[in-house]
C-alpha positions as a printed Julia matrix, in Angstrom:
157×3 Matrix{Float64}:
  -5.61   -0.94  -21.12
  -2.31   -1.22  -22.94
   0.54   -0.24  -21.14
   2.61    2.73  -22.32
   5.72    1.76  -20.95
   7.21   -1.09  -19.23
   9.43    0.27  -16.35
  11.38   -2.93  -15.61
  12.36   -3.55  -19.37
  13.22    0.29  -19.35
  15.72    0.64  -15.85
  15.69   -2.94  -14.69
  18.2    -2.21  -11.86
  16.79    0.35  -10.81
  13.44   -1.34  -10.55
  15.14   -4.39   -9.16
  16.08   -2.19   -6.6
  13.09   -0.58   -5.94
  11.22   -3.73   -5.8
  13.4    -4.79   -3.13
  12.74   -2.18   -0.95
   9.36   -2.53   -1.76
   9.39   -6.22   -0.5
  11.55   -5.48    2.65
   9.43   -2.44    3.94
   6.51   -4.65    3.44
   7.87   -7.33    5.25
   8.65   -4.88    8.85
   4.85   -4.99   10.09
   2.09   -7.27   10.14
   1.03   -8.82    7.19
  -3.05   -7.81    7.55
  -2.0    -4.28    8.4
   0.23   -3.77    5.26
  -1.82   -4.92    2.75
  -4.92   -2.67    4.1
  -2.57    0.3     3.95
  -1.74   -0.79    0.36
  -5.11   -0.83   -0.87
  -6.45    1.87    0.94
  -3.66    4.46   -0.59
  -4.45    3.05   -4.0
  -8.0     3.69   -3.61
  -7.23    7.1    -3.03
  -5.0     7.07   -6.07
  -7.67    5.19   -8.58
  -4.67    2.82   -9.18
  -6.67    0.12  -10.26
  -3.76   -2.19  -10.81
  -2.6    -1.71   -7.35
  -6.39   -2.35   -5.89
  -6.53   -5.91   -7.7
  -3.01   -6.81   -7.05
  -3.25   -5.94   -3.04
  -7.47   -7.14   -2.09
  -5.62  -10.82   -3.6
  -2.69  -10.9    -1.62
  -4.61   -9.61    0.83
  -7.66  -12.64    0.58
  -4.45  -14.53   -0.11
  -3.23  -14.36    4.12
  -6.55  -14.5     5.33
  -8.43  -10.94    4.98
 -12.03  -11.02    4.93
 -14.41  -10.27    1.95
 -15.8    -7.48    4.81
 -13.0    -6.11    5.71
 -12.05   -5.54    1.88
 -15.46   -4.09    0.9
 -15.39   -2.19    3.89
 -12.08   -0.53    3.51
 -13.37    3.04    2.1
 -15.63    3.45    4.91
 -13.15    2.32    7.66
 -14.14    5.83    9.97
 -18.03    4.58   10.36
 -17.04    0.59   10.21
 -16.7    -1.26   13.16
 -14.51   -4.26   11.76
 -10.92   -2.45   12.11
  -8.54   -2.22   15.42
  -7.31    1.16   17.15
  -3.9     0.25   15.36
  -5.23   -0.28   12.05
  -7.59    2.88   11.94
  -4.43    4.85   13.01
  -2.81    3.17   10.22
  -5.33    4.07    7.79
  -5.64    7.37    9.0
  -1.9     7.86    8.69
  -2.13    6.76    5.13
  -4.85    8.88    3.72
  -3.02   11.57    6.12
   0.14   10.81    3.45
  -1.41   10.71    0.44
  -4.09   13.21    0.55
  -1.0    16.09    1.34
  -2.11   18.25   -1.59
  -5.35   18.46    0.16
  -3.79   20.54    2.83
  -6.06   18.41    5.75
  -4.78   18.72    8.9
  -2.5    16.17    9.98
  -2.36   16.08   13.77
  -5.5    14.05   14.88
  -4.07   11.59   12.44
  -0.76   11.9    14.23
  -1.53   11.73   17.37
  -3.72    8.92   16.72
  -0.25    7.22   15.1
   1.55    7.7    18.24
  -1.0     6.18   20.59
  -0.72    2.87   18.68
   2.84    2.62   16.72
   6.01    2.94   18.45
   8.71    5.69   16.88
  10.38    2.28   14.91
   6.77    1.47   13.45
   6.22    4.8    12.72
   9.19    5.16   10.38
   8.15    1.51    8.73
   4.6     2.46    8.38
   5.53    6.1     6.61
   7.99    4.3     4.58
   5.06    1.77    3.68
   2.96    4.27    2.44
   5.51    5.81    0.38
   6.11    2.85   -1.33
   2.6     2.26   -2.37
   1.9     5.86   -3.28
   5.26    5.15   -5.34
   4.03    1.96   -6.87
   0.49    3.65   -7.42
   2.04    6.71   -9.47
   4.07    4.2   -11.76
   1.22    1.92  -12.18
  -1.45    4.99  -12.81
   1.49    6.8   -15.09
   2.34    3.93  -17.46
  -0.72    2.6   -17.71
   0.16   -0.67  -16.12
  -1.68   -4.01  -15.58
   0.32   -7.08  -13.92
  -2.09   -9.77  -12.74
  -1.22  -11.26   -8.98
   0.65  -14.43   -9.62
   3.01  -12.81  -12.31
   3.86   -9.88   -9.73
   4.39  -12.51   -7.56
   7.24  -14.38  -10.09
   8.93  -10.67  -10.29
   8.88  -10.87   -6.05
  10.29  -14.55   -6.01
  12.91  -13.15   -9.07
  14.31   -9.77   -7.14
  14.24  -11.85   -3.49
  16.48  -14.28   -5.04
């Protein structure tokens, strides 16, 4: 796949800026937790960049081969905590809204494990990967691990 567009050559502030916010919001609940939300939305959104980028930073601090395979199928697997099934049900909650599904099993779910604080982090989460997803999706974009990882280590700095 050849990109279309590079969106950090075309608004690099911008997409310094977003990048930061993407790191930060990352960084405000557990690591495990965050990277199964991130690959979970980008499942949903075919974002195949997304899907390779997150299941290696996600083997990367200590997720299991399992748990990764497993991740479409969280309802029926047994692997995943009350906390993270509310998580994931938040997310596809999120980015399935077209869908018109109802919402309030999902929420209700969110407020038996999250506190109001996590609850804001964890929406803002998903945003950002749904965000990431449509850019990645939209311009046709491939980055492999280590060199999103320089562009991290370049915007933290």
């Amino acid at each position: 796949m050849t990109a279309k567009l590079d969106p950090f050559t075309a608004a690099p502030a911008l997409m310094k800026k977003w990048m930061s916010v993407s790191i930060d919001v990352a960084a405000s609940l557990e690591p495990s937790l965050i990277e199964l939300v991130k690959i979970r939305a980008s499942q949903i959104n075919g974002c195949a960049n997304c899907i390779n980028m997150h299941t290696a930073e996600a083997r990367a601090k200590g997720e299991t081969e399992q748990r990764i395979y497993l991740l479409s199928a969280w309802r029926e697997a047994p692997c995943y905590s009350d906390r993270e099934r509310a998580a994931l049900g938040w997310t596809e909650a999120l980015t399935r809204l077209s869908e018109g599904h109802a919402r309030e099993s999902a929420y209700e779910a969110l407020w038996a494990n999250f506190t109001a604080e996590e609850q804001v982090k964890l929406t803002l989460m998903i945003n950002v990967i749904n965000g990431w997803n449509r850019l990645a999706v939209g311009f046709g974009l491939w980055v492999e691990p280590a060199a999103a990882k320089a562009v991290q280590a370049e915007v933290a700095a």
